[in-house]
VOGU-3710 file (C-alpha; in Angstrom, 3 decimals, decimal comma):
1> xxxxxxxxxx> 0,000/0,000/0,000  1,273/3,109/-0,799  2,149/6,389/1,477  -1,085/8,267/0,313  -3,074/5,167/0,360  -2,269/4,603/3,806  -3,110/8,191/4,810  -6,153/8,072/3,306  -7,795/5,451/5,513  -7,729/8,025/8,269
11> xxxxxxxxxx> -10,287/9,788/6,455  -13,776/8,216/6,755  -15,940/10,519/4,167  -13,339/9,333/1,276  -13,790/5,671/1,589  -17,569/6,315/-0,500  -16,798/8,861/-2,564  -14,449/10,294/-4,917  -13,935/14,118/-2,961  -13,283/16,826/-5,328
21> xxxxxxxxxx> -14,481/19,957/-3,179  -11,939/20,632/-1,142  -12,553/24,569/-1,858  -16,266/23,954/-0,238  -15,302/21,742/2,729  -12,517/19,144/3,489  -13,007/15,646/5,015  -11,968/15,834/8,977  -9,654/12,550/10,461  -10,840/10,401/11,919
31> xxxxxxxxxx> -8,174/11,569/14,710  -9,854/15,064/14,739  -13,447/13,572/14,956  -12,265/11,473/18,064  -10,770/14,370/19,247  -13,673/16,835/19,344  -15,771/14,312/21,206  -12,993/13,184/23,565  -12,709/16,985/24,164  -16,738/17,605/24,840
41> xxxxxxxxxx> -16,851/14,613/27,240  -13,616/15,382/29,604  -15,291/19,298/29,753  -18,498/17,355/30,737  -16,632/15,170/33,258  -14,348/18,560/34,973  -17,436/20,755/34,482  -18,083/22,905/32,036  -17,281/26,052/33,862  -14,296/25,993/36,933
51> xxxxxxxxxx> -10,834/26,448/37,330  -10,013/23,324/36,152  -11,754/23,673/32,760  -10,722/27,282/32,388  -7,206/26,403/32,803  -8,111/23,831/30,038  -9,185/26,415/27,691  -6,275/28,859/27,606  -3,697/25,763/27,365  -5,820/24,004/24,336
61> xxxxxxxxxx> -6,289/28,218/22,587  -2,596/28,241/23,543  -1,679/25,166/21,410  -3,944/26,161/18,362  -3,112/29,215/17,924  0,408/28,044/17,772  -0,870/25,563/15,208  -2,194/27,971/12,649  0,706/30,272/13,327  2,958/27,739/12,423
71> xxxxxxxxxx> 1,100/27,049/8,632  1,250/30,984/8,160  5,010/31,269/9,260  3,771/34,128/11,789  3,850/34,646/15,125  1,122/33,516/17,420  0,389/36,551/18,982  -0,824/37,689/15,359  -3,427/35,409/15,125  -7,017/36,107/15,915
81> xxxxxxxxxx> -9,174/33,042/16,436  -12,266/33,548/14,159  -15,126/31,169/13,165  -14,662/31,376/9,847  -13,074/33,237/6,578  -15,993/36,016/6,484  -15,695/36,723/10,547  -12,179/37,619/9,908  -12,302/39,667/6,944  -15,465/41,478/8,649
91> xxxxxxxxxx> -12,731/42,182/11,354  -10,236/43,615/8,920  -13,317/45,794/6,994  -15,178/47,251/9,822  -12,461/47,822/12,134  -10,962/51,151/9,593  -11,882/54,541/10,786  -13,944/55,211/7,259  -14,327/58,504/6,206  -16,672/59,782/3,138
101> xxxxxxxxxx> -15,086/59,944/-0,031  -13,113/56,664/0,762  -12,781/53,925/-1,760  -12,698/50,466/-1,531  -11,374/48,873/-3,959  -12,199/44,252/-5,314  -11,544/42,556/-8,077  -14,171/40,666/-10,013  -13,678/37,524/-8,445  -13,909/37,586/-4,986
111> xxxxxxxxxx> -16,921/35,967/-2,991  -20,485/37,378/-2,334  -19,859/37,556/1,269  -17,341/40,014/0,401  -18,969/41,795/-2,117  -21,866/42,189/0,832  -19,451/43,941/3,656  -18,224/46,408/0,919  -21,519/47,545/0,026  -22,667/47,918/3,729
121> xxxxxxxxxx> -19,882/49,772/4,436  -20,373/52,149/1,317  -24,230/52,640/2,479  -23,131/53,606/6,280  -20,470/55,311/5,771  -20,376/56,919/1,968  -17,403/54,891/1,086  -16,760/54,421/-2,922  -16,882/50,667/-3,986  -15,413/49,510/-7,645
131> xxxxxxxxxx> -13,953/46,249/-9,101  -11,048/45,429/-11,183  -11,106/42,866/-13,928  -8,812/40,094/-12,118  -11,031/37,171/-14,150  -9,725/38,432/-17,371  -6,031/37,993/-16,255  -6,266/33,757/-15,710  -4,460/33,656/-18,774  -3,141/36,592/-20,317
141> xxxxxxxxxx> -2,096/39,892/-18,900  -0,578/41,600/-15,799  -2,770/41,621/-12,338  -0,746/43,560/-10,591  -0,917/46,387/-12,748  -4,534/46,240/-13,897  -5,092/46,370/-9,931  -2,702/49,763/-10,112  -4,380/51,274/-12,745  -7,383/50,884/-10,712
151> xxxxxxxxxx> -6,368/52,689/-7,391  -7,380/56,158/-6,575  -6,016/59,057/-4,452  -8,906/58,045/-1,806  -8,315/53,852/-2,209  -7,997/52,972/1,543  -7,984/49,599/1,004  -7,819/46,665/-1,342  -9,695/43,496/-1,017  -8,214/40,493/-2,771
161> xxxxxxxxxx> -8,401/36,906/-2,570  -5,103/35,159/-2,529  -6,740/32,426/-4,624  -9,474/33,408/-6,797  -12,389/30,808/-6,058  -13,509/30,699/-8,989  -10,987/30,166/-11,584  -8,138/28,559/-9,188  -5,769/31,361/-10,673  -3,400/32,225/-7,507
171> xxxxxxxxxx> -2,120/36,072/-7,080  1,388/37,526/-6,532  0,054/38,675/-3,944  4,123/39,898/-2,571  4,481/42,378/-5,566  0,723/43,256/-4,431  1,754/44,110/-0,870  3,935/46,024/-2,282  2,380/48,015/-4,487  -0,420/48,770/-1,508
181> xxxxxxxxxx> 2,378/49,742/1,034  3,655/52,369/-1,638  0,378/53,867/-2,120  -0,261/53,734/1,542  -3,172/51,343/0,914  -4,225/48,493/3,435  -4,458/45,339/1,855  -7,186/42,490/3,190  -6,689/38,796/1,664  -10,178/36,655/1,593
191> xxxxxxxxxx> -7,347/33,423/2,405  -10,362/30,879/2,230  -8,361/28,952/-0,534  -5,164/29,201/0,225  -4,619/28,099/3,542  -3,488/24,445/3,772  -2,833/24,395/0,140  -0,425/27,019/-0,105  3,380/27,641/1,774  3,038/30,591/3,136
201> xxxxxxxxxx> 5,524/33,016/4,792  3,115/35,932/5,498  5,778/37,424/7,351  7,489/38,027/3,494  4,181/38,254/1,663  3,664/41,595/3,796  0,147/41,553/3,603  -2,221/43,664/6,306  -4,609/41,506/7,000  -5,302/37,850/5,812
211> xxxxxxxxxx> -8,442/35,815/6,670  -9,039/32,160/6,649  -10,626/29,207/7,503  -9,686/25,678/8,800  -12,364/23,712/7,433  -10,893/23,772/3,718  -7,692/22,771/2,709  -6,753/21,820/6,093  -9,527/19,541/6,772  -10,763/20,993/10,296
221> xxxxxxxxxx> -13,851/21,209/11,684  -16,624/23,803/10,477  -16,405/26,475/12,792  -12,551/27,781/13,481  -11,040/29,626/11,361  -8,557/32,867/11,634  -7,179/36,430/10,842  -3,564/37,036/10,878  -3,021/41,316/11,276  -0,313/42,627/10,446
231> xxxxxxxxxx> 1,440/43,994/13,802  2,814/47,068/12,182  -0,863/47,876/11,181  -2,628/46,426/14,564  -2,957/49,841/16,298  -5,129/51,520/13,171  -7,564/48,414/13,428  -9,873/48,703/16,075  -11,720/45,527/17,244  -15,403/45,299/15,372
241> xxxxxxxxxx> -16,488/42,587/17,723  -16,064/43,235/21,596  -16,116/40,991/24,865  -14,113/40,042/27,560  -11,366/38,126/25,822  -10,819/41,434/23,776  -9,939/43,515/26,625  -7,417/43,425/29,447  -9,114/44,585/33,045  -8,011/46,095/36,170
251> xxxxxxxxxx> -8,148/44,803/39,470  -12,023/45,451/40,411  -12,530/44,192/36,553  -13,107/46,974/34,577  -11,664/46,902/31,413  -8,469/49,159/30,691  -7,390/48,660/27,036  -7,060/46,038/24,447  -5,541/43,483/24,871  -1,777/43,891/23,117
261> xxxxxxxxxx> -1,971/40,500/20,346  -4,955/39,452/17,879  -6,527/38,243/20,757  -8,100/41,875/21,125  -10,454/40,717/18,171  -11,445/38,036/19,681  -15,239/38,124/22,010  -16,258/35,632/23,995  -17,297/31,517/24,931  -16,547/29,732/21,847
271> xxxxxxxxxx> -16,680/25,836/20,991  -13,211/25,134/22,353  -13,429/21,416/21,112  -13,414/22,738/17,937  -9,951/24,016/18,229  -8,953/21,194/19,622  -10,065/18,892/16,436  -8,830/21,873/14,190  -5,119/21,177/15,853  -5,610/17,339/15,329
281> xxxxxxxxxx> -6,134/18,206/11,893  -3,112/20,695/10,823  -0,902/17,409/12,813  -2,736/14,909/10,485  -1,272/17,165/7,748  2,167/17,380/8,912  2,734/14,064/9,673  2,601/12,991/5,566  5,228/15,765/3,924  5,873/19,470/5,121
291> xxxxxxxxxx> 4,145/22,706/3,212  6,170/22,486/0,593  5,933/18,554/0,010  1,907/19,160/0,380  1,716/21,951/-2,126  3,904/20,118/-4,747  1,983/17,155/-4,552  -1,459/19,235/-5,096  0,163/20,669/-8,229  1,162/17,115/-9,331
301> xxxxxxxxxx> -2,711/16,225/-9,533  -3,621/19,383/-10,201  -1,915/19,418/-13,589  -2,729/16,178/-14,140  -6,566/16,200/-13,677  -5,748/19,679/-16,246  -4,147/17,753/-18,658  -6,728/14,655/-18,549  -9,610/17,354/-19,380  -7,726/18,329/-22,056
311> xxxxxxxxxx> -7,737/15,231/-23,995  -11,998/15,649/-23,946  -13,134/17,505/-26,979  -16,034/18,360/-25,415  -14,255/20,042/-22,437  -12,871/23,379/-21,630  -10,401/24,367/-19,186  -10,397/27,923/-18,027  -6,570/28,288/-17,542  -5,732/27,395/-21,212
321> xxxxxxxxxx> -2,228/28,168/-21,288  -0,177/26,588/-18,157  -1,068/24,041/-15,814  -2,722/25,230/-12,278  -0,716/26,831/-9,196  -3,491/25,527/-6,941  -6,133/22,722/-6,401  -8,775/24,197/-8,252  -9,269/22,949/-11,311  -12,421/24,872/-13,366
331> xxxxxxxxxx> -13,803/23,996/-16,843  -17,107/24,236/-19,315  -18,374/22,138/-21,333  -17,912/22,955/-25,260  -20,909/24,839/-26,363  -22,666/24,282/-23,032  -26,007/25,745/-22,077  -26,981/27,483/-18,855  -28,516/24,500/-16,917  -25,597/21,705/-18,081
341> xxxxxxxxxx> -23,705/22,833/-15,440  -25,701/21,869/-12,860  -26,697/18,751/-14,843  -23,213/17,614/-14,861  -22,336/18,352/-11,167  -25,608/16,476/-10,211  -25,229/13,975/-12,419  -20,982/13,028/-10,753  -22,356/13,312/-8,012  -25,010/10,230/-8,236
351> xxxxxxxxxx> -22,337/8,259/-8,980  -20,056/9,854/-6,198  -17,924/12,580/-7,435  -18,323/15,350/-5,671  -17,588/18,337/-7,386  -19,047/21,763/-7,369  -20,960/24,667/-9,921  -19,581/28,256/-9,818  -21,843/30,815/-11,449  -19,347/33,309/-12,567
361> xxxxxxxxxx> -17,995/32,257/-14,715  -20,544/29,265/-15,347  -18,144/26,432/-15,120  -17,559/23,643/-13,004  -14,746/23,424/-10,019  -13,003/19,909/-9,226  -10,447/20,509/-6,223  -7,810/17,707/-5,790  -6,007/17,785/-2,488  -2,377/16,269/-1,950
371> xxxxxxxxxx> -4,128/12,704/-1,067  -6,158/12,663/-4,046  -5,558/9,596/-6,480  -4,564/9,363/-10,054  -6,979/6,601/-10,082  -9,997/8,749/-8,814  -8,784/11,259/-11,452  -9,314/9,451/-14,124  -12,728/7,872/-13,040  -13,695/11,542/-12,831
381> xxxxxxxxxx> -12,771/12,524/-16,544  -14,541/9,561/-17,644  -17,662/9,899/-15,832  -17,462/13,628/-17,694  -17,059/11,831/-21,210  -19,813/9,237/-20,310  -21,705/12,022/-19,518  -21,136/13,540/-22,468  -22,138/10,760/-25,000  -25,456/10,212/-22,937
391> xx> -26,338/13,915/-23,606  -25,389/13,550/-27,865
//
């Protein structure tokens, strides 16, 4: 049995299904499983609120916090623990001192969720909101300078995913950084598809802020997830969510200030057994090949399942030129109509491949992870060409 074949049996959800939406949701351990429900029962058994418990709390934030830190290449004391990639980059949005006449400035590409906090923020607080054509870039042309053509005098900030969801094309986002810190522009990542897929050194990307989830790429529980802040920036973002983790208190318990790390973002009670399966998780990772190893694997399949749609006549890739520089991996069908997207993704799915339909551009997204087979690959691209001839 192979390496990858053996580290597969410690996820459950693959041993049913060929998994190709790693960019929705990734498959927990089994290890991570047993450790959320060890953790609920031995809170249970101490009592869910005492010294004993609390003591348990800071030691198992403590240990994921240093966790995530250590797949970012950050220090912990950066790291805000979030529920997910929109709580963080709500964080990093809100917490700017807008003024009118600001301008916020996204590409075409970046999620809904996103799209949503920008235009609230432009109704309260008269901010300008435009896009930049990043979608038109997969394959020819330069991002970083369509993005600095775009900026204004009164761009405060840009808001950029790392990974474009849709189209799997990944950003340089270190020339980006840079380009923001010379206009004096704060720069916000959406990091939903690039954590756990990615090696990152945010330290040397430079980026301000940089939100993310652990239920992805890294295969953690629904429900953790993170914001790295910059600490050269942390002082000009003031906490959007408040409670008593966020503050540091006197002796009669009043609170005094903020407390000095990302942990002034932070609110209240969470589901601490959550982190604790989220750590289990990032270990699961480590233990089969480092960042690097991980990432170069993903391209391996990535490139393959590329080149395998390729060969279909009646398939078209979106990235036309190169092979991918991430898991995603988004086509069309030749000459497809508007509902044979979702016929297509329905129809792998009753025989269990689970891939996904993204709306702009209408095409379908197949995300192969490091432990993805070549075998499951090519029952994939021939479940598209069956499909295919049934539809003639």
């Amino acid at each position: 049995m192979t390496k990858i074949k053996r580290h597969r049996e410690q996820f459950p959800a693959l041993a049913n299904k060929s998994y190709f939406n790693y960019g929705g949701q990734g498959p927990m351990p089994q290890r991570a499983l047993d450790a959320i429900n060890e953790a609920q029962i031995y809170i249970q058994k101490i009592g869910p609120f005492g010294s004993e418990v609390n003591t348990w709390i800071r030691q198992q934030t403590k240990i994921t916090r240093a966790a995530i830190a250590t797949q970012l290449d950050v220090s912990p004391d950066t790291i805000t623990i979030t529920e997910d990639v929109t709580v963080g980059c709500n964080i990093a949005m809100w917490g700017v001192s807008w003024k009118n006449g600001d301008h916020i400035l996204l590409s075409d590409c970046e999620h809904p969720g996103i799209v949503a906090i920008a235009q609230e923020i432009s109704r309260r607080f008269d901010v300008e909101v435009s896009t930049c054509p990043l979608m038109s870039t997969l394959n020819e042309g330069d991002s970083v300078a369509v993005i600095a053509q775009h900026l204004r005098p009164s761009t405060r900030m840009v808001v950029l995913s790392h990974i474009l969801w849709n189209t799997g094309q990944v950003l340089p986002l270190k020339k980006i950084s840079q380009l923001c810190r010379d206009n004096s522009v704060f720069l916000m990542i959406d990091a939903a598809q690039s954590v756990g897929l990615l090696p990152l050194n945010l330290q040397e990307l430079g980026v301000d802020f940089y939100a993310f989830t652990g239920h992805k790429w890294l295969c953690g529980p629904g429900g953790v997830g993170g914001l790295y802040v910059r600490p050269e920036v942390r002082d000009l973002l003031q906490p959007t969510f408040i409670g008593w983790r966020s503050v540091v208190t006197n002796g009669q318990n009043i609170p005094i200030g903020w407390h000095p790390s990302g942990i002034r973002y932070e609110v209240a009670t969470s589901n601490y057994p959550l982190y604790v399966g989220l750590s289990e998780a990032i270990a699961v990772q480590e233990e089969w090949g480092t960042k690097e190893e991980r990432y170069q694997q993903i391209l391996s399949n990535s490139e393959y399942l590329w080149n395998s749609l390729r060969q279909l006549p009646s398939v078209k890739c979106l990235l036309a030129n190169q092979p991918p520089q991430s898991g995603l991996v988004s086509f069309q069908l030749v000459n497809q109509k508007p509902e044979d997207t979702d016929n297509l993704v329905n129809s792998l799915e009753s025989q269990g491949f689970l891939t996904r339909t993204i709306l702009d551009p209408n095409c379908v997204r197949a995300c192969v992870h490091y432990f993805t087979l070549k075998e499951e690959i090519d029952q994939l691209v021939e479940a598209i060409q069956r499909y295919q001839h049934s539809t003639k």
